[in-house]
Every structure is written in C-alpha cells, then in structure tokens.
Backbone as JSON Lines, residues from 0, in Angstrom:
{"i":0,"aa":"X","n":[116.27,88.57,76.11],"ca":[115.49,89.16,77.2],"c":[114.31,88.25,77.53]}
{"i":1,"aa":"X","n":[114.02,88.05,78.85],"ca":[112.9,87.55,79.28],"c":[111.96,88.09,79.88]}
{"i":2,"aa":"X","n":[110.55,89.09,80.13],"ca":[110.36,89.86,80.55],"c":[108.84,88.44,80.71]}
{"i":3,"aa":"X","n":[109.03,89.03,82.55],"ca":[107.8,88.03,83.59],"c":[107.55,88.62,84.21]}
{"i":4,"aa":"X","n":[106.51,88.02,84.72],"ca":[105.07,89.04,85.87],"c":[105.84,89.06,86.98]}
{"i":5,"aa":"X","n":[107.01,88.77,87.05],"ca":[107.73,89.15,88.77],"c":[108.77,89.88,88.44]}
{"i":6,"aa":"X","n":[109.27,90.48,89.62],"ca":[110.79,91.35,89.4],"c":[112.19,90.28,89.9]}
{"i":7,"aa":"X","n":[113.07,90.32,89.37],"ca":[114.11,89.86,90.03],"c":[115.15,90.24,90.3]}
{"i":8,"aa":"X","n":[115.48,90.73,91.51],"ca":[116.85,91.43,92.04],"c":[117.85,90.74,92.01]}
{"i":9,"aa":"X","n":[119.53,91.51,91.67],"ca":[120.31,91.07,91.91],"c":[120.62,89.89,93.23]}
{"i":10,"aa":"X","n":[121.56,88.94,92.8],"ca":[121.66,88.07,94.04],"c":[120.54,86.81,94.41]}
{"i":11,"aa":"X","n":[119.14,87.46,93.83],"ca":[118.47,86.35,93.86],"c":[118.33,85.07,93.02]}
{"i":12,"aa":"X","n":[117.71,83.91,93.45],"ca":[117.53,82.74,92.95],"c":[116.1,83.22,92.31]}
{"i":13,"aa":"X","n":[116.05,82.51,90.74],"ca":[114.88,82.63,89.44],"c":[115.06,81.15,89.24]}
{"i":14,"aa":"X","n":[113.43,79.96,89.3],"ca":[113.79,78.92,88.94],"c":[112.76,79.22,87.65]}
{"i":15,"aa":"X","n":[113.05,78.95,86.59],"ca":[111.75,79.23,85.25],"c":[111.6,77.58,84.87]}
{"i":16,"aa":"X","n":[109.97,77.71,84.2],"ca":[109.89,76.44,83.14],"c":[109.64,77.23,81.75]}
{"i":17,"aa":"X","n":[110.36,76.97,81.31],"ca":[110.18,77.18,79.81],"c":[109.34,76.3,78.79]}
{"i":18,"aa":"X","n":[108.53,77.17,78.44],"ca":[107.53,76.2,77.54],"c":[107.48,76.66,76.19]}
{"i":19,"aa":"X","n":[107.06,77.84,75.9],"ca":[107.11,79.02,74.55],"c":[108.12,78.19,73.75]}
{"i":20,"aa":"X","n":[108.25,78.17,72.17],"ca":[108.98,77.52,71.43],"c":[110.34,79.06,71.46]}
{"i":21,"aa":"X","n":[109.65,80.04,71.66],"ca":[110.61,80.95,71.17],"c":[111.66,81.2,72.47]}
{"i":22,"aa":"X","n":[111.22,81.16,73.71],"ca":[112.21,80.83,74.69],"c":[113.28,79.63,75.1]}
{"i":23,"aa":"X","n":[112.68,78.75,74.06],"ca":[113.58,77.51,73.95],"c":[114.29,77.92,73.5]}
{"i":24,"aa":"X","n":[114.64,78.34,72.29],"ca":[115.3,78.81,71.65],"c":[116.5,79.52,72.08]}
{"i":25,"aa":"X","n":[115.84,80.72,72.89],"ca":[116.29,81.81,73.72],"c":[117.66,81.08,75.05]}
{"i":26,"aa":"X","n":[117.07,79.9,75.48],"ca":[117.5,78.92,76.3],"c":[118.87,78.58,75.38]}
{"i":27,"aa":"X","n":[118.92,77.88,74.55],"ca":[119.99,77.01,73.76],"c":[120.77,78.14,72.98]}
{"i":28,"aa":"X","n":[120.45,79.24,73.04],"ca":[121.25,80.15,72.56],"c":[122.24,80.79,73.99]}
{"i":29,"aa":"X","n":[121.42,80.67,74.61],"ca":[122.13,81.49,76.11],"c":[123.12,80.22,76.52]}
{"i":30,"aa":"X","n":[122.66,79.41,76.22],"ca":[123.98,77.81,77.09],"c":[124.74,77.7,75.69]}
{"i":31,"aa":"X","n":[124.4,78.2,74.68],"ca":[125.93,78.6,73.78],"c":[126.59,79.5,73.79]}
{"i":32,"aa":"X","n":[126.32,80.32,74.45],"ca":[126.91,81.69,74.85],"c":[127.66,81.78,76.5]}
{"i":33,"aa":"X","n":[127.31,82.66,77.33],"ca":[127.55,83.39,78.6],"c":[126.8,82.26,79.25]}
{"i":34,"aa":"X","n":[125.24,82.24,79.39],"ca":[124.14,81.89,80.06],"c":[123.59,83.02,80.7]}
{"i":35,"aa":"X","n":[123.96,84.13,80.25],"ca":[123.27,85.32,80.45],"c":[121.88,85.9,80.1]}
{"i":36,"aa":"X","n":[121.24,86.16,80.67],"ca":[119.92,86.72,79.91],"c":[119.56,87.98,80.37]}
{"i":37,"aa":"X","n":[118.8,88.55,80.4],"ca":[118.07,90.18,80.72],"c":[116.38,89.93,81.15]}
{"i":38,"aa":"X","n":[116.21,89.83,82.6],"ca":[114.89,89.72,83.0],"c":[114.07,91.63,83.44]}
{"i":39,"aa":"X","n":[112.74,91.62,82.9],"ca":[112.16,92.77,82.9],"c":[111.06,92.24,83.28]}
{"i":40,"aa":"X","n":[110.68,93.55,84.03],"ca":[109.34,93.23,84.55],"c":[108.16,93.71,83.63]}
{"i":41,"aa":"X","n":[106.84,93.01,83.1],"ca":[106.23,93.34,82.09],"c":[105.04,94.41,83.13]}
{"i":42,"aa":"X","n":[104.89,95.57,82.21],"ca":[104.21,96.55,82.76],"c":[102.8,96.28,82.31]}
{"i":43,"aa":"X","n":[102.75,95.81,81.31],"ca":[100.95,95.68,80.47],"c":[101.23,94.74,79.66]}
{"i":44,"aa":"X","n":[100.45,93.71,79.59],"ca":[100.05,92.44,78.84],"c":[100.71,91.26,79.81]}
{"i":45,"aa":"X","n":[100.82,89.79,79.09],"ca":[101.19,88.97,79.88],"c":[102.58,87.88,79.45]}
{"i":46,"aa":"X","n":[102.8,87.2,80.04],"ca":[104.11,86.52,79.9],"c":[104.25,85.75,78.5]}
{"i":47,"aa":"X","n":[103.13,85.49,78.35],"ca":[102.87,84.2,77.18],"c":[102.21,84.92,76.25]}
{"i":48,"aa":"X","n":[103.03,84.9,74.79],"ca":[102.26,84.95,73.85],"c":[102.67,86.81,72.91]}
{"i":49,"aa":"X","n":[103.65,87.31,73.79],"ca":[104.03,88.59,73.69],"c":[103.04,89.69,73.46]}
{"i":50,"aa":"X","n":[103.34,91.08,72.77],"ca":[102.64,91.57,72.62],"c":[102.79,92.39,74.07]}
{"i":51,"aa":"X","n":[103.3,92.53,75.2],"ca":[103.49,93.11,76.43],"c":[104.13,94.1,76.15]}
{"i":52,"aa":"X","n":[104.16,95.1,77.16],"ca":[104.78,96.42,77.35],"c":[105.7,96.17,78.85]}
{"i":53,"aa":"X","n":[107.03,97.04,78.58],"ca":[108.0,96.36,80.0],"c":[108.6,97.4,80.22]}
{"i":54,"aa":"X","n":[108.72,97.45,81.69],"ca":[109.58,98.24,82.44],"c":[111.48,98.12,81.99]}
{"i":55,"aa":"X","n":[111.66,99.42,81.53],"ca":[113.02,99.34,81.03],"c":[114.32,99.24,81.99]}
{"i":56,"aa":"X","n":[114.23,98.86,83.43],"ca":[114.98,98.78,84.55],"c":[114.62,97.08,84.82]}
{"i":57,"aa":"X","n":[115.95,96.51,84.66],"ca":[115.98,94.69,85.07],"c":[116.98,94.37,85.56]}
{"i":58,"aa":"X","n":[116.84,92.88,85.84],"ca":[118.09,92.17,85.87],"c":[118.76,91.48,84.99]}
{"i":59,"aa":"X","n":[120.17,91.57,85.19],"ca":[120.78,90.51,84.14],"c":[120.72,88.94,85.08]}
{"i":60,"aa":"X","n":[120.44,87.91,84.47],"ca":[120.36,86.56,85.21],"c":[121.4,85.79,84.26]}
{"i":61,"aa":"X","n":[121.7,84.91,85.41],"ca":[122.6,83.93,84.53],"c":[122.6,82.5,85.28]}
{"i":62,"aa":"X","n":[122.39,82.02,83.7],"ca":[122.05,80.43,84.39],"c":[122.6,79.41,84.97]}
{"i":63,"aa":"X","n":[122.29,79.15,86.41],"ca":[123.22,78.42,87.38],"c":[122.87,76.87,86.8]}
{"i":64,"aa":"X","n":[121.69,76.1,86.69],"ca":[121.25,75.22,85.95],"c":[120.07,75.05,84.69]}
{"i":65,"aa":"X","n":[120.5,73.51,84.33],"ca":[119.42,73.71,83.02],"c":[119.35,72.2,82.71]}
{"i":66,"aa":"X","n":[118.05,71.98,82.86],"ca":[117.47,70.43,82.26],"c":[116.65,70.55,81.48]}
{"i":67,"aa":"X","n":[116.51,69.92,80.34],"ca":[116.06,69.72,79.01],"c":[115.12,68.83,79.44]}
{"i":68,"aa":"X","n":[113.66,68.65,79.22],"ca":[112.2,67.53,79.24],"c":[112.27,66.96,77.92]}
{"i":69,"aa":"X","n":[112.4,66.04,78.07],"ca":[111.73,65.11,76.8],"c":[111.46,66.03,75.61]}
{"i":70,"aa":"X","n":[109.95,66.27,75.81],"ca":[109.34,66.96,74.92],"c":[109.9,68.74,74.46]}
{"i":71,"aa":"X","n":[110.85,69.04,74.9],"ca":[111.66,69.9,74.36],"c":[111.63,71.3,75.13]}
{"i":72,"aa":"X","n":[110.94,71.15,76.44],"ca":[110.57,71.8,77.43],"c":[112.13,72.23,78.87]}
{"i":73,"aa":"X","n":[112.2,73.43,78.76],"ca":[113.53,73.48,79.82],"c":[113.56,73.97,80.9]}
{"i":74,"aa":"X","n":[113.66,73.45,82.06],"ca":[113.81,73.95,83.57],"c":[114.66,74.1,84.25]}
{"i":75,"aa":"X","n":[114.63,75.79,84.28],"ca":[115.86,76.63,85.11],"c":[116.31,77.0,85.74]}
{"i":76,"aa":"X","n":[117.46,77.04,86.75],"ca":[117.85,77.43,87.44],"c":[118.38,78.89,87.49]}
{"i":77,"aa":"X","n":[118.4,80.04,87.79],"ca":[118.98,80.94,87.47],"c":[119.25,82.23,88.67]}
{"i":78,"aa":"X","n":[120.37,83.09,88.23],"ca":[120.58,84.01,89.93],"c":[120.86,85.06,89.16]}
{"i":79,"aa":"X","n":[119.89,86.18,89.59],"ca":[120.39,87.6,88.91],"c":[121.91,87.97,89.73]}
{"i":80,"aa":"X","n":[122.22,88.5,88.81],"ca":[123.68,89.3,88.76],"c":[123.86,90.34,88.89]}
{"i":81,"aa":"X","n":[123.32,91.23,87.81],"ca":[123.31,93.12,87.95],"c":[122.55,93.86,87.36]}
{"i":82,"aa":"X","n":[122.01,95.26,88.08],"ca":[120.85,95.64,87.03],"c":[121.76,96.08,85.69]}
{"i":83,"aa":"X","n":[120.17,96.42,84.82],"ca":[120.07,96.65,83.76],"c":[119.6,97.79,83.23]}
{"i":84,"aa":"X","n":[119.55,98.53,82.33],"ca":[118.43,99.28,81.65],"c":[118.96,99.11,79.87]}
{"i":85,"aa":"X","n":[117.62,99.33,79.99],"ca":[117.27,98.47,78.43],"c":[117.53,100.17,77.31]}
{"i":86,"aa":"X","n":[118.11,100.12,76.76],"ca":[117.97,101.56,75.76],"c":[117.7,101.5,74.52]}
{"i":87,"aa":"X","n":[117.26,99.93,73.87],"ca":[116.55,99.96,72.52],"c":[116.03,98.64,73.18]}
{"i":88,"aa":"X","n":[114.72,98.25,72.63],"ca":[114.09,97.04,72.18],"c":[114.31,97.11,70.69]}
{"i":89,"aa":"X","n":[114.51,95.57,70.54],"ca":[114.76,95.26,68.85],"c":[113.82,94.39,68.8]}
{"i":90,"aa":"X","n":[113.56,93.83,67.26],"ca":[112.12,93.27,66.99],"c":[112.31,91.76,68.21]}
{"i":91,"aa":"X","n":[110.79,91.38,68.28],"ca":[111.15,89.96,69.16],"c":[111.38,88.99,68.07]}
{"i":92,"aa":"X","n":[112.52,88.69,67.61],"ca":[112.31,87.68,66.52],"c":[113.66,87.49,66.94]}
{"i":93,"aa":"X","n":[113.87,85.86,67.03],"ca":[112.95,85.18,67.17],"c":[112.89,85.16,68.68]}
{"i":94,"aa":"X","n":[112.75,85.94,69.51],"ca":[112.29,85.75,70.68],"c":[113.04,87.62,71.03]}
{"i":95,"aa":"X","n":[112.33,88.35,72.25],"ca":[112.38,89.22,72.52],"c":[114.11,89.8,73.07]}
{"i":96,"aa":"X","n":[114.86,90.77,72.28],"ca":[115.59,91.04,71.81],"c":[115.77,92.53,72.63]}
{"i":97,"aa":"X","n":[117.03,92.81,73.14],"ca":[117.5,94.34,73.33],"c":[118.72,95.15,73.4]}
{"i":98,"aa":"X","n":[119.04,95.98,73.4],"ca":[120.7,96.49,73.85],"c":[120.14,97.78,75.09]}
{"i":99,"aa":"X","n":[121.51,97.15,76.27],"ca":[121.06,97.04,77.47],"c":[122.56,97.81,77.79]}
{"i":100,"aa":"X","n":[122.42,98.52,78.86],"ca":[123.22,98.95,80.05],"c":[123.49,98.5,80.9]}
{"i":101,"aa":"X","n":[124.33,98.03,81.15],"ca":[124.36,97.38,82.9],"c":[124.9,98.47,83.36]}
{"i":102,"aa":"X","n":[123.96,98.6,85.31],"ca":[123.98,99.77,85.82],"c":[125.33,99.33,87.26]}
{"i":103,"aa":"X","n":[125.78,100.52,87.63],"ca":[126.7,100.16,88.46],"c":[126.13,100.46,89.83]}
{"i":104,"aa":"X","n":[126.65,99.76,91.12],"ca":[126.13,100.38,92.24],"c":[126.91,101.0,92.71]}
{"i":105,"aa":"X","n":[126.18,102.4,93.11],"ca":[127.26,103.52,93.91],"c":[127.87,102.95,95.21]}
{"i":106,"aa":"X","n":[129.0,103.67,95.82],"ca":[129.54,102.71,97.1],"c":[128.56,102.77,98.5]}
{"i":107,"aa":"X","n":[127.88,102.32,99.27],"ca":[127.0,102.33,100.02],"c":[127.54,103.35,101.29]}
{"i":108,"aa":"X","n":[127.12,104.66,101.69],"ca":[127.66,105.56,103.25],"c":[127.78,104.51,104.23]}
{"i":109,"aa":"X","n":[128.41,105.33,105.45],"ca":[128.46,104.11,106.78],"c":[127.38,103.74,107.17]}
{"i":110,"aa":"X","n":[126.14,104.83,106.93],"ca":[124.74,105.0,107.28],"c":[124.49,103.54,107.03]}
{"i":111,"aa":"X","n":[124.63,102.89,106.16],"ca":[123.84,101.46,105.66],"c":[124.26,101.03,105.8]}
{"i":112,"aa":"X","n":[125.24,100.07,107.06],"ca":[125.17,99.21,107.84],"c":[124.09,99.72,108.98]}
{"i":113,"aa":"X","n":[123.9,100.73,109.41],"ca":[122.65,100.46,110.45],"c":[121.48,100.19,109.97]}
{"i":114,"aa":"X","n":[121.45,101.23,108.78],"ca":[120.43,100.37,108.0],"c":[119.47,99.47,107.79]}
{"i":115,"aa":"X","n":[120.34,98.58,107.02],"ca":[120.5,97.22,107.12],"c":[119.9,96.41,108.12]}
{"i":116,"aa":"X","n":[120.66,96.53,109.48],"ca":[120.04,95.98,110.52],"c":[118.77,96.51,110.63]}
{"i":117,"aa":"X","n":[118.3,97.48,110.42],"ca":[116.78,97.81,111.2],"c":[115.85,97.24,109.86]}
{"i":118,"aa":"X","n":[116.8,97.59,108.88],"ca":[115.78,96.39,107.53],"c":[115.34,95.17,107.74]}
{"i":119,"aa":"X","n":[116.83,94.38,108.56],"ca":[116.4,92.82,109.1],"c":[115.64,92.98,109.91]}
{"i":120,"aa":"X","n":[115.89,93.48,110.91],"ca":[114.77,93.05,111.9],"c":[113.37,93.45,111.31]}
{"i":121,"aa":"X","n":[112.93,94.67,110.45],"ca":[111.29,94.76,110.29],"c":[111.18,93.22,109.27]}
{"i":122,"aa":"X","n":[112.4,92.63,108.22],"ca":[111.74,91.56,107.34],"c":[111.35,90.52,108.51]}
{"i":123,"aa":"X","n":[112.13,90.15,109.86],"ca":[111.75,89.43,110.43],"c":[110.75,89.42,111.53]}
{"i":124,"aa":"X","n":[110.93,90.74,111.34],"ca":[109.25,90.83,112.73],"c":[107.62,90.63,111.45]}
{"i":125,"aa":"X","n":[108.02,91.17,110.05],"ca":[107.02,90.93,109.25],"c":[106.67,89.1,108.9]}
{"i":126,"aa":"X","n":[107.5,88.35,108.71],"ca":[107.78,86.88,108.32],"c":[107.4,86.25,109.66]}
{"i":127,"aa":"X","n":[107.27,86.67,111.04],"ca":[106.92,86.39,112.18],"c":[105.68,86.27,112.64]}
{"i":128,"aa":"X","n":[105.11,87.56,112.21],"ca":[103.34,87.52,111.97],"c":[102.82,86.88,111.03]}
{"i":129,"aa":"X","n":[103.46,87.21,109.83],"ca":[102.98,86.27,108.92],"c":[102.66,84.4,109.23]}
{"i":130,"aa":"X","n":[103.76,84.28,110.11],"ca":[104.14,82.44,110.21],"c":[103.04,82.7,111.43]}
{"i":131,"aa":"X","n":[102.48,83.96,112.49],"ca":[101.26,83.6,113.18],"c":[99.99,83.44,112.69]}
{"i":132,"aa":"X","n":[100.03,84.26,111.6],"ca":[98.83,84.35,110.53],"c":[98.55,83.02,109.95]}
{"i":133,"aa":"X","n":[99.38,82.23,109.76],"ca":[99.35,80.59,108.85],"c":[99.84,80.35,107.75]}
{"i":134,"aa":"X","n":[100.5,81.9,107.2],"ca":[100.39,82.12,105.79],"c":[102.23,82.08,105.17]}
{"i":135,"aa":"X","n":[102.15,81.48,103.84],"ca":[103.56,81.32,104.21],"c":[104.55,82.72,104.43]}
{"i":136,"aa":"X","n":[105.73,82.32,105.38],"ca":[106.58,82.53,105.79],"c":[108.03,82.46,105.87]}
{"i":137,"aa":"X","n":[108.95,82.93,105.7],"ca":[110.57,82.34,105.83],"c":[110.92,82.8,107.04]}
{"i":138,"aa":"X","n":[111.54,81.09,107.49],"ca":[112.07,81.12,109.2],"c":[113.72,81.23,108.98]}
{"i":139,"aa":"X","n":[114.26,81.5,108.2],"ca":[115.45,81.39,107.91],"c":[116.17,82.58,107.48]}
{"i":140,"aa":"X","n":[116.38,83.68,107.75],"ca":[116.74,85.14,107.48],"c":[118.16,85.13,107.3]}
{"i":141,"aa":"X","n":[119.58,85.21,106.54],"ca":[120.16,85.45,106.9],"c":[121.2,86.22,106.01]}
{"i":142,"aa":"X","n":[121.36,87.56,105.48],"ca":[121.59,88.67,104.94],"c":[123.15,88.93,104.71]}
{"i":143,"aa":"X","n":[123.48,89.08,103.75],"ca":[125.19,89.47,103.32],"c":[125.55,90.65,104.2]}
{"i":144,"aa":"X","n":[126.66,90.52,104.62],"ca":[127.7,91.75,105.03],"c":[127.24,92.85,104.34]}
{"i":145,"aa":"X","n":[128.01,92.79,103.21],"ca":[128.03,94.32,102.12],"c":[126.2,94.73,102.01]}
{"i":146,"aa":"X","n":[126.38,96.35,102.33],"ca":[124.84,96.58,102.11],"c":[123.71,96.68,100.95]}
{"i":147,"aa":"X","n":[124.6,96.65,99.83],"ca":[124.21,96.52,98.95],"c":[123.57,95.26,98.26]}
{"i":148,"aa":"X","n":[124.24,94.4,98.96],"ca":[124.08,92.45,98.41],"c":[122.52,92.47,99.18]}
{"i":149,"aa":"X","n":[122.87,92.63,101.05],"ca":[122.07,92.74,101.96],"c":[120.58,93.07,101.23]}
{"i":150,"aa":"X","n":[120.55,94.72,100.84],"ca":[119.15,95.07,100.66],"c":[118.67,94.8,99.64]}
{"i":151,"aa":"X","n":[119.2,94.02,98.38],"ca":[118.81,93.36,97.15],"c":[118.2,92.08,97.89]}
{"i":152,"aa":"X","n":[119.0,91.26,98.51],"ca":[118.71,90.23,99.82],"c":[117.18,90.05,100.01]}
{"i":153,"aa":"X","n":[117.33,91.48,101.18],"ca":[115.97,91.78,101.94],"c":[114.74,91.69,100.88]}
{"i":154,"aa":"X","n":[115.11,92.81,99.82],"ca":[113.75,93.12,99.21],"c":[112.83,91.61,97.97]}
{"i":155,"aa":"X","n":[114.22,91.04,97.75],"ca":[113.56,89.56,96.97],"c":[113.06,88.88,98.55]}
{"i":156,"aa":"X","n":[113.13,88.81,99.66],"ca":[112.57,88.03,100.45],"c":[111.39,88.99,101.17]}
{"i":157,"aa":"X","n":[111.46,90.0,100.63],"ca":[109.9,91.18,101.39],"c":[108.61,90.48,100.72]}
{"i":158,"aa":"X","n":[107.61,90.03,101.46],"ca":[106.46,90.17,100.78],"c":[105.73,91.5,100.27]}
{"i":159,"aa":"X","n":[106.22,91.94,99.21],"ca":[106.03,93.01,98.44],"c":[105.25,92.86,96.94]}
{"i":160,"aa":"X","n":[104.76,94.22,96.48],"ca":[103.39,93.83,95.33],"c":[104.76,93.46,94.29]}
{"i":161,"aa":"X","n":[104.47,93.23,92.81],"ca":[105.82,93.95,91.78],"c":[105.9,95.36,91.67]}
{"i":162,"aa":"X","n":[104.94,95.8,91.35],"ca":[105.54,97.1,91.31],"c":[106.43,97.91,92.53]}
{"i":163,"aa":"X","n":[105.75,97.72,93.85],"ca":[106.8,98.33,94.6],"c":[108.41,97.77,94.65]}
{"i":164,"aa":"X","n":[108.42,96.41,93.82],"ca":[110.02,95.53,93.84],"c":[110.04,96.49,92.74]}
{"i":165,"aa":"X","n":[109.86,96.51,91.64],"ca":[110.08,97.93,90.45],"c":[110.8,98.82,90.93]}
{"i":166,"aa":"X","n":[109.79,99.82,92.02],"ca":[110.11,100.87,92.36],"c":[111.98,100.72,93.56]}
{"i":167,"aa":"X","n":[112.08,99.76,93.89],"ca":[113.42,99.85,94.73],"c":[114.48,98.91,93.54]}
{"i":168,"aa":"X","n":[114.0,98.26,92.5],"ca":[115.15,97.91,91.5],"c":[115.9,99.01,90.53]}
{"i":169,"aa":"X","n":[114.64,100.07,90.7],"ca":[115.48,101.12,89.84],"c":[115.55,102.39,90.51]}
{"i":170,"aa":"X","n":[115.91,102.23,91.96],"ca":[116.73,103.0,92.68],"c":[117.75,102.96,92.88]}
{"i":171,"aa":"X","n":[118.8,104.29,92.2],"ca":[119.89,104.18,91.92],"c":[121.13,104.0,93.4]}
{"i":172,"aa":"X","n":[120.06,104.96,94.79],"ca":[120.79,104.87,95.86],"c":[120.79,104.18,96.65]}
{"i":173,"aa":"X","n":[121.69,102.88,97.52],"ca":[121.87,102.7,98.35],"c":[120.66,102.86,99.54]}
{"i":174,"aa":"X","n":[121.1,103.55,99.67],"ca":[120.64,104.54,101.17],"c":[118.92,104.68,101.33]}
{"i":175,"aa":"X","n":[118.55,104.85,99.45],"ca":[117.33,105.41,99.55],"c":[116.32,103.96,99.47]}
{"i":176,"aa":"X","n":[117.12,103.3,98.92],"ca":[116.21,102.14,98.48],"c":[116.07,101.67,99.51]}
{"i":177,"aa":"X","n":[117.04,101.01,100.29],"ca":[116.54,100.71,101.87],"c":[115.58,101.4,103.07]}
{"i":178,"aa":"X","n":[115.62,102.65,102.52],"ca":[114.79,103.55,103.41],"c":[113.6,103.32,102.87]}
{"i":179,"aa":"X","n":[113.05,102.84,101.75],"ca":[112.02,102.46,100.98],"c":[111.46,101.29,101.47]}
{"i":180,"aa":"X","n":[112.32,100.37,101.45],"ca":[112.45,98.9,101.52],"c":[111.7,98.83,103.25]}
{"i":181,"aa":"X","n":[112.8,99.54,103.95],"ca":[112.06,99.62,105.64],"c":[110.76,100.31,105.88]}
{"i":182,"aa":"X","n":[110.08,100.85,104.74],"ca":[108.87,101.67,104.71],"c":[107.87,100.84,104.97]}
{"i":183,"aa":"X","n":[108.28,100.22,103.4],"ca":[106.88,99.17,103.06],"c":[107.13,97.99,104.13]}
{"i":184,"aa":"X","n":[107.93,97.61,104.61],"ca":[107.98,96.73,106.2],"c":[106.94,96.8,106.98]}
{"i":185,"aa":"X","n":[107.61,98.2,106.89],"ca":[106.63,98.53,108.8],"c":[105.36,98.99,108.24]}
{"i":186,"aa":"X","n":[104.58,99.76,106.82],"ca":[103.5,99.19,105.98],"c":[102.76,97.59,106.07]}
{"i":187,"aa":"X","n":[103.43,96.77,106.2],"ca":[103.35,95.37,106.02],"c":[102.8,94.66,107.37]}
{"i":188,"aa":"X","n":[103.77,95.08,108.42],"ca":[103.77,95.04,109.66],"c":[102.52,95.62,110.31]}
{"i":189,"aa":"X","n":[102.38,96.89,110.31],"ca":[101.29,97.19,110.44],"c":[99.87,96.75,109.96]}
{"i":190,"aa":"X","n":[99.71,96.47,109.09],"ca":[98.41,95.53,108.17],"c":[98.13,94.29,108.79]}
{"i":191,"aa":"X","n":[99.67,93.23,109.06],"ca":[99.96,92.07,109.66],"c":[99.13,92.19,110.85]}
{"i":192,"aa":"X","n":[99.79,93.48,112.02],"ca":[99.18,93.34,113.02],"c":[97.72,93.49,113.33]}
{"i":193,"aa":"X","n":[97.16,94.2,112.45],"ca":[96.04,94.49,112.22],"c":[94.91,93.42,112.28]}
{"i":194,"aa":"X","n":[95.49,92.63,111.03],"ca":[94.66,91.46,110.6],"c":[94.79,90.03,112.32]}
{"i":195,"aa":"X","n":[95.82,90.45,113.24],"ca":[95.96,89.47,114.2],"c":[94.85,90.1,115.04]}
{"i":196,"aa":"X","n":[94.98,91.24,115.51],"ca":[93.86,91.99,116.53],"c":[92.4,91.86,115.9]}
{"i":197,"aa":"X","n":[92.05,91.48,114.98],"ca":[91.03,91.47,114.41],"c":[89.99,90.38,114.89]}
C-alpha cells in the first residue's frame, strides 16, 4: 500500500518518485510480483515518515513504468485500475501493508450518458476560465464512451480539493457520483466567474 496526500481514480495516470528506503523496497517487490499496489488517501499525518491515518476507500495502481536512479531512488509510472477498500491494515513492516477488497462498479442507467455530457461541458467551461484566469489549465478534454471510465476521467481532471476526490471515489453509484462531480463544477465555475468580474 501506498497512501499520498492526493487521491487517485481509476483510469488515471500516477507518476511517483520514490525516495523512503521502505518504498523501495515496496517498488522491487511489486516488479516481482503483478506491479500492483493499493493507493489511499492519507486522512491525518503526512506522506513521509509514516505514522498517518488513511481513508479506507483507494485505488489499486499498477505499474505502467519504472526507472531505477543511481543512488537507489525509483521513478514511476503508474495508472489506477480499480477501487479498493482496505478491511485490515497489517503492521507497516517493512513498508505499509493491507488486505483489501476490490470494489465492483454497478452497470451505469441510460441516465449517464447524458450525464456525462453535461459533466464535459461544466469540466470544460471550468478549464476555460481557468486558462482566462492565467492559471493552469487543460486544453485537451477528451472522455471515454462508457460512463463509468468517463466520470473517473472527469473527476482526476476536475480541479477539486482531496477530500471532495474522496468523497466521489467512494461513491458506490454511477449516477450519484457524477451528479456530485457536476456540482462541484458549476461550484468551481461559479467562484471562476466571480474572481473574472472582480
């Protein structure tokens, strides 16, 4: 398990540097194995040095690349796959340890293909103000078919806090998480426009 100050949804790209001796570790065990790992989002304390408290809803990631530094340091490439929930933590030795659930996604209603679309358009009317604002931006939007891929998609490219990515990774529905997802948009949007009229 790797548990970091960000969330990572299925489908998305995770590039890590690994520095910690005990994630090295964690590293050369996973490229002898699957290349699987279990990312959590840490609720209290910090990335380095353990001792953190973590949200028991993650992703499973698996490592697309991996270069080894000299000095014994590894930089990763990696793309979550599927959530998770964690149902024991075991000691971190030698590096943070769990037995995990992988969660299934229910089949998405017809409802979420419209969805969907009104999701894209608020990420891109939000990424629009933003690129008027100066501040960075993605000019490049372009979202999976299936709605489920789609709103995992959307919400790793929402400028969103972690916790609200929390709150739509361990939403079990379809339907609801996107209705979430289009909330904090037009939340976003609104603030955006705000700060332009100003």
């Amino acid at each position: 398990m790797f548990p970091l100050g960000t969330v990572l949804f299925p489908h998305a790209q995770l590039p890590i540097h690994v520095f910690e001796p005990r994630y090295r570790k964690m590293v050369e065990d996973c490229l002898g194995g699957d290349g699987d790992f279990g990312v959590v989002l840490i609720e209290r304390g910090h990335e380095v040095g353990g001792g953190d408290t973590r949200f028991p809803v993650g992703t499973l990631a698996h490592i697309v690349q991996a270069a080894r530094i000299p000095d014994g340091r590894w930089m990763l490439a990696a793309v979550g796959t599927r959530r998770l929930r964690v149902t024991e933590w075991l000691p971190d030795d030698p590096y943070p340890r769990a037995h995990v659930t992988l969660l299934d996604e229910a089949p998405p209603s017809s409802n979420a293909d419209a969805q969907i679309r009104e999701v894209e358009h608020a990420l891109r009317r939000v990424h629009a103000l933003r690129a008027e604002l100066g501040v960075p931006a993605v000019t490049e939007i372009s979202l999976a078919d299936d709605p489920t891929r789609a709103g995992f998609e959307a919400a790793a490219l929402a400028p969103i806090g972690s916790l609200d990515a929390q709150s739509l990774l361990e939403r079990d529905d379809v339907e609801a998480r996107l209705e979430q997802l289009l909330a904090l948009l037009h939340d976003e949007a609104n603030v955006l426009e705000f700060r332009l009229s100003s």
